[in-house]
N, C-alpha and C positions, 0 to 999 in steps of 0.2 A: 504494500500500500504506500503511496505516496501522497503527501500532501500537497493539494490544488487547491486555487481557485476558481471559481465559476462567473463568466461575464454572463448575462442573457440582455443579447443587442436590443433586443424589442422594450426592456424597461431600465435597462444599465443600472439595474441590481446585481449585488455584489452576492455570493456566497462561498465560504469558505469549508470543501470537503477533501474527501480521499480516493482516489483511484486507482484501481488493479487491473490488472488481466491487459498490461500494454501490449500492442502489436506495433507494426509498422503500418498499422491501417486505421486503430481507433483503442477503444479503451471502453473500461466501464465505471462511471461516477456514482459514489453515495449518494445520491436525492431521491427526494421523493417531489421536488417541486417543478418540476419541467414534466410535463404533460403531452406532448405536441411532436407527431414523427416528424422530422423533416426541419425542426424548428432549429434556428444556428445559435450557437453560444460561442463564446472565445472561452478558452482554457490555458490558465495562467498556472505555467510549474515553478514553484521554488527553486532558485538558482539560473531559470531561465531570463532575459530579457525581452523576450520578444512572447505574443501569446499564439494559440493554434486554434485556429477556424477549425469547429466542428459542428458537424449535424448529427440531432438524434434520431441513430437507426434502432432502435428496440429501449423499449419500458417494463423493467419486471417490478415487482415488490416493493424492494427498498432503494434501486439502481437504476439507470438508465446507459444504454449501448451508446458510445457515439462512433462517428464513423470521422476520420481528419478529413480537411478541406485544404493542405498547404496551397499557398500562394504563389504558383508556377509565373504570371503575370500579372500585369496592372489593371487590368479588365476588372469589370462591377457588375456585378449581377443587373440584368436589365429591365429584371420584374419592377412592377409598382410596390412599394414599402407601403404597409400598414403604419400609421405615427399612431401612438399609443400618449393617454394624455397620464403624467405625472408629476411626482412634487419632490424633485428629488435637491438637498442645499447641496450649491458645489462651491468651489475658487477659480477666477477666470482670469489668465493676465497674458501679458502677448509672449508671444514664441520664447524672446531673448530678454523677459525681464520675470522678478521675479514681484516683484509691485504688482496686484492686481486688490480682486477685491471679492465680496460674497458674493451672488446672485442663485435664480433658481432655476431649474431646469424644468420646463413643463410640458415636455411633449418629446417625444422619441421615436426612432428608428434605425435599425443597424447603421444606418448611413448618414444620421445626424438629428440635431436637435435642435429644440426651440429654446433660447435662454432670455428671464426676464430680470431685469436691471435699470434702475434709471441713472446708471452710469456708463452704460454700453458705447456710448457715442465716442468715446473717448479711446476705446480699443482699436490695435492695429488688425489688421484682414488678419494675420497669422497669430494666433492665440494657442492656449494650452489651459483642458480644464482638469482643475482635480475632483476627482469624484469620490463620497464616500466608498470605502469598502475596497478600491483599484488603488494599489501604490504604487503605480505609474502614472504619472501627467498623460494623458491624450490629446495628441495636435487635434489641432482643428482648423477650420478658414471660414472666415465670415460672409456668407454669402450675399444678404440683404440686413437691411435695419430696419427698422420704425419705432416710434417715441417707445422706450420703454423696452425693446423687443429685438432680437437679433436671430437670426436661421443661422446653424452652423453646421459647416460637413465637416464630419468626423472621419477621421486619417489615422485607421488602425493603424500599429504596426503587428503584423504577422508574419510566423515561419515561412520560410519559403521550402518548397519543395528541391528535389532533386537537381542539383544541376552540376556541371565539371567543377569537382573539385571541393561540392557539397554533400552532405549525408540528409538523408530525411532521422527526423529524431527516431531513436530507434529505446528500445525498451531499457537497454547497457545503460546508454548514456542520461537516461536518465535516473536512474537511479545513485549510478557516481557523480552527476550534476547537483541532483538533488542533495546529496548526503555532504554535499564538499564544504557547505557553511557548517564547519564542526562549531563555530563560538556561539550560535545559536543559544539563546534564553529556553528554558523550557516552556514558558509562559507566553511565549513569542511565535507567532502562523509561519513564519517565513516570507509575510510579504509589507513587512513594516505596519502589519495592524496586529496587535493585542488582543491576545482571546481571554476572558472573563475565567478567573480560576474559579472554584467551589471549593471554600475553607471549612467545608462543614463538617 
């Protein structure tokens, strides 16, 4: 079992679980909260920097199949995005500063979101938000404004697949990836968020 994270691009909730049974094809996550064949989440390992596009192909019990989606090219899927409306607090500042400020996230989609602020105006195109529960900043670019309100496309960064002189993540490497932060807290996820001990 290795310790993951869970992205789900449709509400950019965070969850923090364990996965086994890696291949070089997919994997199987502790949830029970993904419901949905087909539905894509990004999966963040400890010690990686980059996260992995995956779809779920099977739902038993307590688990969910995913199947990888590496990132061979620059190409986006050309379907229509469902925007999901939410209320998620985040940190917004541009690309190369570290000054930003609060605002809220009220609308989603794998491919970007709606942020409201009445300080937006003042942001450059090239931003970075922080979102709870993700300990990585994710670019973004600001597509449109209005009083109060800014569209932003989100600029995963994902593995990339196979190519000269590259490996697809393979089940080894992850696991001596994962295990390499030996100074690790025990009280510590692996992804600079705190998990809640029980002192009882």
């Amino acid at each position: 079992m290795l310790h993951i994270l869970v992205l789900d691009f449709d509400t950019l909730a965070c969850e923090e679980t364990s996965a086994s049974e890696f291949s070089q094809t997919g994997c199987r996550i502790q949830s029970t909260r993904h419901k949905e064949i087909g539905k894509t989440l990004g999966l963040r390992i400890a010690g990686f920097e980059q996260m992995v596009k995956a779809r779920i192909s099977g739902i038993g019990a307590g688990d969910i199949a995913v199947h990888y989606e590496f990132a061979d090219s620059e190409t986006s899927e050309k379907r229509s995005e469902r925007r999901r409306k939410v209320s998620i607090p985040a940190f917004v500042s541009g690309k190369t500063s570290q000054e930003g400020f609060s605002c809220e996230i009220i609308d989603a989609s794998p491919s970007g979101c709606r942020l409201s602020s009445l300080k937006l105006q003042g942001l450059p195109a090239d931003i970075q938000l922080q979102i709870p529960g993700l300990d990585l900043p994710v670019n973004g670019r600001i597509v449109w404004r209005a009083e109060g309100l800014a569209g932003v496309r989100l600029l995963w960064q994902f593995a990339r697949g196979a190519r000269k002189g590259q490996e697809r993540i393979r089940p080894p490497g992850l696991a001596e990836k994962a295990g390499a932060k030996s100074g690790r807290k025990a009280d510590s996820s692996g992804f600079g968020v705190r998990r809640n001990r029980d002192t009882g």
